[in-house]
KEDO-696595 format. One line per field, with one value per residue (C-alpha): x, y, z. Coordinates in steps of 0.1 Angstrom, whole numbers. Layout:
% residues N
u	(X ...) $
v	(Y ...) $
w	(Z ...) $
//
This chain:
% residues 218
u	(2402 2438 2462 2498 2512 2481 2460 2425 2407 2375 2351 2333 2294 2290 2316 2295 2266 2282 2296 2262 2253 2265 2278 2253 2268 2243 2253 2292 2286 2275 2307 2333 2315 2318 2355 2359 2344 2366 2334 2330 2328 2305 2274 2251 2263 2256 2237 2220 2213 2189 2171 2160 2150 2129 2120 2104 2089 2069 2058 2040 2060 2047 2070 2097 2121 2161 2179 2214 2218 2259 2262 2223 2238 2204 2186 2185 2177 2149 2132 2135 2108 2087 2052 2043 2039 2064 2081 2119 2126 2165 2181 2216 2235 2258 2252 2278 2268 2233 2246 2262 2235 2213 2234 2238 2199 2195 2220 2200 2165 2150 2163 2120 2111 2134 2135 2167 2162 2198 2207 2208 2181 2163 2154 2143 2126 2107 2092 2080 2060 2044 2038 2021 2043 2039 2061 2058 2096 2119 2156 2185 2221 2233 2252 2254 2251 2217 2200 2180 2165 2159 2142 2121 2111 2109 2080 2062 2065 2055 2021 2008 2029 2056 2092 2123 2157 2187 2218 2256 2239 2271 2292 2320 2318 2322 2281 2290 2326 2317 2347 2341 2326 2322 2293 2284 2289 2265 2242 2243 2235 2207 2196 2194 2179 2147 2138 2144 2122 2099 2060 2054 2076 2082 2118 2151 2183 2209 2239 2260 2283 2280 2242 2208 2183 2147 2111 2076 2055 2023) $
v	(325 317 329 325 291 283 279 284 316 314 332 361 362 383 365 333 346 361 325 313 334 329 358 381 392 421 436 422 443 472 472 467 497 521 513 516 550 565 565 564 524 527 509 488 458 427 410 444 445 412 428 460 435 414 446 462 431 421 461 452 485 500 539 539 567 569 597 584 566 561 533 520 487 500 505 476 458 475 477 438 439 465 455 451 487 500 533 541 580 582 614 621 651 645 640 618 592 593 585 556 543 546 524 500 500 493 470 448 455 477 514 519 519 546 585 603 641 656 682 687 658 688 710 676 664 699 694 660 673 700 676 655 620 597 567 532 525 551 542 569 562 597 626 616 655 652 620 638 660 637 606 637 644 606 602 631 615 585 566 550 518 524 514 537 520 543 527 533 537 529 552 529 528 569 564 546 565 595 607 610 641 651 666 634 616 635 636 600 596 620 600 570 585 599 563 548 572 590 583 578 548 513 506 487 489 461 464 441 453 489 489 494 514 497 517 511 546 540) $
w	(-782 -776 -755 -743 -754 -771 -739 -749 -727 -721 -743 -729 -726 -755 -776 -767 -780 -811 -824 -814 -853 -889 -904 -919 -958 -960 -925 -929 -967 -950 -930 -956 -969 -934 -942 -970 -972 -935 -920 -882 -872 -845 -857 -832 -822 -843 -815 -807 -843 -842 -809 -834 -857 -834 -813 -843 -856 -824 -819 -850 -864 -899 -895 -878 -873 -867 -858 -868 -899 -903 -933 -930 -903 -881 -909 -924 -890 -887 -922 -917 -886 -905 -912 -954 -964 -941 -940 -923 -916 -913 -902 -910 -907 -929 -965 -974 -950 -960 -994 -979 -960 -991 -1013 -987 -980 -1019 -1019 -992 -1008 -984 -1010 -1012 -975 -966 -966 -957 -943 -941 -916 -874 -861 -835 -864 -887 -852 -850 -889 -883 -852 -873 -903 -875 -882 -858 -850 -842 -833 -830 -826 -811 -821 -832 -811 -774 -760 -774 -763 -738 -763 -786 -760 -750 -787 -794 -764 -781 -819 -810 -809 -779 -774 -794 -789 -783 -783 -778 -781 -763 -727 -706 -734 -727 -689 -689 -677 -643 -637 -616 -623 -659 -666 -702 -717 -733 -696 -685 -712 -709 -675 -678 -707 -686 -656 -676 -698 -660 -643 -673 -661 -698 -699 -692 -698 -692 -698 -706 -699 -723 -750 -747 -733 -752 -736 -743 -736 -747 -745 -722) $
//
């Protein structure tokens, strides 16, 4: 990176570690699609995107669940790590997006492993529990107002040692401003507070980018 008079700035750490990757033309696809289509640009960060990969992969994950699937960017990071024969349950509210999330899931091979249930996530949440799914990954990226609710449904979905990953922990430093207090501020906080302190959980958060909460259910 360049700056006044050509003077080359030093790169940040996550900058580092970006060039450290080639381009990925199924994920860099998926994008050009998200805008192409006015969608919300606010997947998981490409580096973030290789953890849920790798995170799902050594879990040994066969179903996995998302609540959030935008233009399929998670998606398609985590049908990579699934096990031969696995399953991806995407919730989306919005029926449009889940369209675009399809396509781009087709596009990049993985259009059989996934199942898109439209509508709000608690009420999809609440009819997996009584059709008695159970989950081997389960990754939050959806409404932040929410993420208590749903890490509190994710515990109860999920099989013993299974992964949750939510992602936008620090919500753009709003998390650690106490003077920032929005709804989703304090949604997020509480978010954080319970995978820290939750009995049920080991867990950590990192705090790069725009943090990635990380917990493995007892």
């Amino acid at each position: 990176m360049h700056g006044p008079g050509g003077i080359v700035l030093p790169q940040s750490a996550e900058e580092y570690v970006q060039s450290l990757y080639p381009e990925d033309a199924d994920l860099q696809m998926v994008m050009k699609g998200i805008e192409a289509s006015a969608m919300p640009q606010i997947s998981i960060e490409p580096v973030y995107g290789r953890l849920l990969t790798m995170l799902t992969a050594i879990a040994g994950a066969k179903r996995a669940l998302e609540i959030g699937a935008l233009g399929g960017y998670s998606g398609i990071c985590i049908a990579r790590g699934l096990r031969e024969g696995g399953k991806l349950i995407s919730l989306e509210l919005k029926q449009e997006f889940a369209e675009v999330a399809k396509r781009h899931m087709q596009k990049a091979g993985f259009g059989e492993l996934v199942e898109y249930r439209i509508g709000e996530a608690l009420d999809q949440l609440q009819l997996l529990e009584e059709e008695g799914q159970r989950f081997d990954l389960v990754f939050i990226d959806a409404d932040k107002g929410n993420y208590p609710r749903y890490l509190e449904w994710a515990i109860r979905l999920a099989n013993p040692g299974a992964v949750i990953i939510g992602d936008n922990a620090m919500l753009h430093g709003k998390t650690m401003d106490p003077g920032r207090n929005s709804p989703s501020a304090i949604a997020m906080r509480k978010f954080n507070k319970q995978i820290a302190g939750d009995p049920r959980l080991e867990s950590t958060i990192l705090p790069a980018y725009d943090g990635l909460a990380i917990a493995r259910v007892k």
